[in-house]
C-alpha positions as CSV (number, residue, x, y, z in Angstrom):
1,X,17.5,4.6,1.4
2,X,15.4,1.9,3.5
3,X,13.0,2.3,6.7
4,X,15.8,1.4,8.9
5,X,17.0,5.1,7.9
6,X,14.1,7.1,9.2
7,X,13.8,4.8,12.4
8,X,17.6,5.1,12.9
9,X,16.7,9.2,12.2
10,X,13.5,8.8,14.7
11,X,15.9,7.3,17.8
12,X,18.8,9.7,17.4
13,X,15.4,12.4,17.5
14,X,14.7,11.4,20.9
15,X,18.2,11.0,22.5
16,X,18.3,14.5,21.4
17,X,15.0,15.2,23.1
18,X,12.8,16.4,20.0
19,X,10.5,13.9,20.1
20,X,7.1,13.3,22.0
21,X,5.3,9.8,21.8
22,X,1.7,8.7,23.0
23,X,-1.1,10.1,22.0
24,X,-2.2,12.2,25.3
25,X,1.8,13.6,25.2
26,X,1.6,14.6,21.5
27,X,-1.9,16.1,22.0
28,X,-0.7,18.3,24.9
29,X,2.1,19.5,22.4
30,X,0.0,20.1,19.8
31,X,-1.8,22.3,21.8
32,X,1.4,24.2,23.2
33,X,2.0,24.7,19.4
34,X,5.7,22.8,19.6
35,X,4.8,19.7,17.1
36,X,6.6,20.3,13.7
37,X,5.4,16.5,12.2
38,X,3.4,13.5,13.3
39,X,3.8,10.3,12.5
40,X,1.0,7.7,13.1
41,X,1.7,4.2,13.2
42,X,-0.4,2.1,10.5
43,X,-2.0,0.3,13.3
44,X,-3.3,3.2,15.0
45,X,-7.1,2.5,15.2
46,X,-10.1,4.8,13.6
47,X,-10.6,6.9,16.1
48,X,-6.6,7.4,17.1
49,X,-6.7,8.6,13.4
50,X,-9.7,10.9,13.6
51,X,-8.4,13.0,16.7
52,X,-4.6,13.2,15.3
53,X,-6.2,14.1,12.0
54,X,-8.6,16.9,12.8
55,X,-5.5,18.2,16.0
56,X,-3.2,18.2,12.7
57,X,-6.0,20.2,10.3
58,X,-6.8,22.7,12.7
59,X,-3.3,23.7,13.5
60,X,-1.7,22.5,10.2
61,X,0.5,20.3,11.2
62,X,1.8,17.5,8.4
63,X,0.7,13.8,9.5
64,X,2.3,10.9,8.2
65,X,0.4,7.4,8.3
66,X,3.9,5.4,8.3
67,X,5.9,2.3,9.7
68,X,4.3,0.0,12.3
69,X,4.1,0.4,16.9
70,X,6.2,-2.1,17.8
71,X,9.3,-0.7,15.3
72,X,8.5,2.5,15.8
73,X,8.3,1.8,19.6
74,X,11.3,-0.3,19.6
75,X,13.4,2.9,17.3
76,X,12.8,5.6,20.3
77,X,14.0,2.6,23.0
78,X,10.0,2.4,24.3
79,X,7.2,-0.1,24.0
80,X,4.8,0.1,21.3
81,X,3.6,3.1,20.1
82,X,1.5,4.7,17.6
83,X,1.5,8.4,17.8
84,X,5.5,10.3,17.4
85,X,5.6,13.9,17.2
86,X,8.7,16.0,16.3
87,X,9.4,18.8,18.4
88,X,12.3,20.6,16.0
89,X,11.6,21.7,12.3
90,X,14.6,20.7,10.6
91,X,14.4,17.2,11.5
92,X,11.0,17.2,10.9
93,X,11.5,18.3,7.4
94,X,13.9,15.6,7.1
95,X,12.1,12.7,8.4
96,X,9.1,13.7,6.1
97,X,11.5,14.3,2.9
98,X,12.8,10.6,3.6
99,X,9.3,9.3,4.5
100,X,8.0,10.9,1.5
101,X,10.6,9.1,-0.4
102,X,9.9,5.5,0.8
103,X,6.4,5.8,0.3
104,X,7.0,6.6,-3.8
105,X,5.8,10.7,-3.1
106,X,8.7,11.6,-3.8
107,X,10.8,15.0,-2.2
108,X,8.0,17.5,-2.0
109,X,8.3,20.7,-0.1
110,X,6.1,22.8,1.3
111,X,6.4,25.1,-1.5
112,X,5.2,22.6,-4.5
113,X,2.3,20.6,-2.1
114,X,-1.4,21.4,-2.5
């Protein structure tokens, strides 16, 4: 499994239309409670990180600090961008398990995490 496998996952996400991107977009879905996962670029500055983070706590959401803007941008067929959110749970679950496996955390479920 490589990146190229969760960005191909992320781009057929939003032809489907389960996926939010920008900040102000994903905060507005937060709020309306239909986020499943967040993704933050690893470029996404300090404060980018502090909002998402403390959203994602207080409605507990999982947040993923993975892949860079301009490939995750360039997945979903946009610019740059730094904040994805995934609006259906199945995928979600899927595009954390293979995250999760890239990264070396291996395939956690929500069942086994702390």
């Amino acid at each position: 499994m490589s990146s190229d496998d969760v960005l191909f996952l992320l781009g057929i996400c939003r032809k489907a239309g389960k996926l939010i991107s920008g900040q102000d977009s994903v905060e507005r879905a937060i709020k309306a409670k239909k986020i499943y996962l967040i993704i933050l670029s690893e470029d996404s500055s300090v404060n980018t990180r502090k909002k998402m983070k403390s959203l994602c706590f207080k409605e507990s959401i999982p947040m993923l600090y993975w892949g860079h803007s301009d490939k995750l941008g360039k997945a979903i067929g946009k610019g740059q961008r730094k904040v994805i959110g995934i609006t259906d749970k199945g995928l979600a679950k899927e595009i954390q398990r293979r995250i999760n496996l890239l990264t070396g955390v291996g395939d956690i479920d929500e069942t086994t995490r702390i």
